[in-house]
C-alpha positions in Angstrom: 0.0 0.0 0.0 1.6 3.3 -0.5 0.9 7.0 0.9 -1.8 8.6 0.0 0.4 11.9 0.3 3.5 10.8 -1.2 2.8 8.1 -3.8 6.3 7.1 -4.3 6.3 6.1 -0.6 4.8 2.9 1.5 2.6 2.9 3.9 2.9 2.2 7.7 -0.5 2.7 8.8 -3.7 3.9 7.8 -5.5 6.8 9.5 -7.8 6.0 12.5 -10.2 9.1 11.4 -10.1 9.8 7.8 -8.6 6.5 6.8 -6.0 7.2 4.6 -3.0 5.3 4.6 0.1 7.7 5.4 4.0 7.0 5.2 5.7 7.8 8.3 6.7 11.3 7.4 2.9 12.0 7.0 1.8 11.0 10.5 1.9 9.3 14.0 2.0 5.6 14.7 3.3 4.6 18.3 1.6 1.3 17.7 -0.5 2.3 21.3 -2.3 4.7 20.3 -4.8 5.0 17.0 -2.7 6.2 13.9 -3.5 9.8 12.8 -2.5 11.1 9.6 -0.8 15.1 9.8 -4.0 16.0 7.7 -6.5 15.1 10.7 -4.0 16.1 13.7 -4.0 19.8 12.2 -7.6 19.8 11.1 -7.9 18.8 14.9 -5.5 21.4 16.4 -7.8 24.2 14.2 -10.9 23.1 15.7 -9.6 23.0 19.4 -8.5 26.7 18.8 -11.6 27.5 17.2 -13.9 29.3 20.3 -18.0 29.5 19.4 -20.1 33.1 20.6 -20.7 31.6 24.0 -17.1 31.2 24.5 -17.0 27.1 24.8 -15.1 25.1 22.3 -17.0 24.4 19.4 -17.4 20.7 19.2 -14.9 18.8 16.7 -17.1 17.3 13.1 -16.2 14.0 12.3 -14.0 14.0 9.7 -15.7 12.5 6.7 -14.3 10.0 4.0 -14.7 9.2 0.4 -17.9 7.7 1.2 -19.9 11.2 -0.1 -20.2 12.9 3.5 -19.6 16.7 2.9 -16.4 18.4 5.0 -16.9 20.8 7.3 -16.7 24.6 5.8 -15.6 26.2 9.0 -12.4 24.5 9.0 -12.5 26.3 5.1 -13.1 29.9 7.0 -10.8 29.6 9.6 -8.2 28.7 7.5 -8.5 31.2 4.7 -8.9 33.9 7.4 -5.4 32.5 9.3 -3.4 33.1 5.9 -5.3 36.4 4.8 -4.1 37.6 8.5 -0.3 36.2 7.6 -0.4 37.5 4.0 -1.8 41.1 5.4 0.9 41.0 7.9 3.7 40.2 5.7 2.5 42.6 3.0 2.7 44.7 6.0 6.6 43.7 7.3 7.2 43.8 3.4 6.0 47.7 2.7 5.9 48.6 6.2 7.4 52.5 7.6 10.9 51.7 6.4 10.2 52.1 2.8 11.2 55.8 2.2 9.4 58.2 -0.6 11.1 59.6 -2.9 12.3 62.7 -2.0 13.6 61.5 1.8 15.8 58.2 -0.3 19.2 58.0 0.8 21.1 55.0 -0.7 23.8 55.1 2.0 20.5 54.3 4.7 18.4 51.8 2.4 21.1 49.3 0.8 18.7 46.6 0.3 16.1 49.1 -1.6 19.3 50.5 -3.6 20.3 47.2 -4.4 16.6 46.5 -5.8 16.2 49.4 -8.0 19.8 48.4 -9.6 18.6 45.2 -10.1 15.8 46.2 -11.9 17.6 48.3 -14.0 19.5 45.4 -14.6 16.4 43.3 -15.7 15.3 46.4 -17.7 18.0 47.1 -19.8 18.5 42.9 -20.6 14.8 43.3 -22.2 15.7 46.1 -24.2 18.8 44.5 -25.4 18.1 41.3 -26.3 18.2 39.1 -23.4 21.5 40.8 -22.8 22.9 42.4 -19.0 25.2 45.8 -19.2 28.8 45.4 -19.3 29.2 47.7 -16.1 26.3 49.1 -14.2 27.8 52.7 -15.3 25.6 51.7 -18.7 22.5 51.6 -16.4 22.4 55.7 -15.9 19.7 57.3 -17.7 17.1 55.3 -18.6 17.5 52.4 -16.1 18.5 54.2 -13.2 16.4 57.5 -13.4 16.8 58.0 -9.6 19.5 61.2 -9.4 20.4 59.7 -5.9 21.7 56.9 -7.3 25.4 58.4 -8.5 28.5 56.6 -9.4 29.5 56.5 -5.5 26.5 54.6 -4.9 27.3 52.1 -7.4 30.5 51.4 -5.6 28.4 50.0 -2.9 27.9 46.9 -5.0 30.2 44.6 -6.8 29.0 43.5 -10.4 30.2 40.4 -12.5 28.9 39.3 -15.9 29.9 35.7 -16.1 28.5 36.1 -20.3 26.0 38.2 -21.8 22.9 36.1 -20.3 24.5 36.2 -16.5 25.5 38.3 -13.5 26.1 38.6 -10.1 25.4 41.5 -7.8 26.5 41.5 -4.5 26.8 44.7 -1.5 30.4 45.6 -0.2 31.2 47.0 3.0 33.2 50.0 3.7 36.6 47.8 3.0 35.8 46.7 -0.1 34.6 43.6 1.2 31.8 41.5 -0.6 29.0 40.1 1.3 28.1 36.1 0.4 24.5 36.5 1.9 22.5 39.0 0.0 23.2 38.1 -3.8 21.2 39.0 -6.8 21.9 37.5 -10.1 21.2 35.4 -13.1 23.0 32.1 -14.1 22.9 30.9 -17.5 21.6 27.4 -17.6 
């Protein structure tokens, strides 16, 4: 018998509510206890947190098989609400206060943001040539970097290789000239 999860994988037991079989990545079998799949232990965890009006637990649905009984929908709800809260809050984290306008930008503070714009620049001037990345970001000024804060002693902030035509690397330096290896933006040929 294999997993219903991962087909490529066998079984070890099947699951005491929904009764799937699952390999042993996809759940728990002690042997002692019934076998539960991740599927119904999470579907299980959501409906313990989930509180009714009155404030008692709202009691668990039966979780239904194959056999044509219709799933609960407020597991649905709940669910979709719990990853429209994370999405809004990472949107959030992702656009929050530190994203300056325009007119208060300063390269030196926002080396991250810098490092974006450049790269799109990069991006943009490959589709206007062909597929092909600038020789030297100095090529970028103009119409790919229109930002007037972003000057030649900006640009030594970063380090920029291309490997060919169809490939680069950008990376930030520090004050000693010194690359970092963790925040890299690029395009390999393949």
């Amino acid at each position: 018998m294999k997993c219903a999860y991962h087909s490529e994988k066998d079984a070890v037991a099947q699951c005491s509510k929904c009764g799937k079989f699952f390999c042993e990545g996809c759940g728990e079998n002690t042997g002692e206890e019934p076998a539960v799949c991740n599927r119904c232990t999470t579907l299980s965890n959501v409906w313990d947190a989930v509180e009714v009006e009155d404030g008692q637990t709202a009691e668990q649905p039966r979780i239904s098989t194959a056999a044509g009984k219709k799933k609960p929908r407020g597991i649905l709800v709940v669910i979709i609400l719990l990853a429209l809260a994370a999405l809004l809050v990472n949107l959030y984290l992702y656009l929050g206060q530190d994203v300056p306008n325009l007119e208060e930008f300063d390269p030196y503070k926002h080396p991250l943001l810098t490092a974006d714009l450049i790269n799109d620049g990069i991006e943009e001037y490959a589709e206007d040539h062909g597929g092909q990345f600038p020789a030297k970001l100095t090529d970028l000024f103009g119409k790919y970097l229109p930002y007037e804060k972003i000057t030649p002693s900006v640009l030594d902030m970063f380090s920029y290789r291309r490997f060919s035509p169809t490939s680069y690397e950008l990376r930030f330096k520090d004050a000693d000239n010194v690359e970092f290896a963790d925040i890299v933006f690029g395009k390999e040929d393949k």
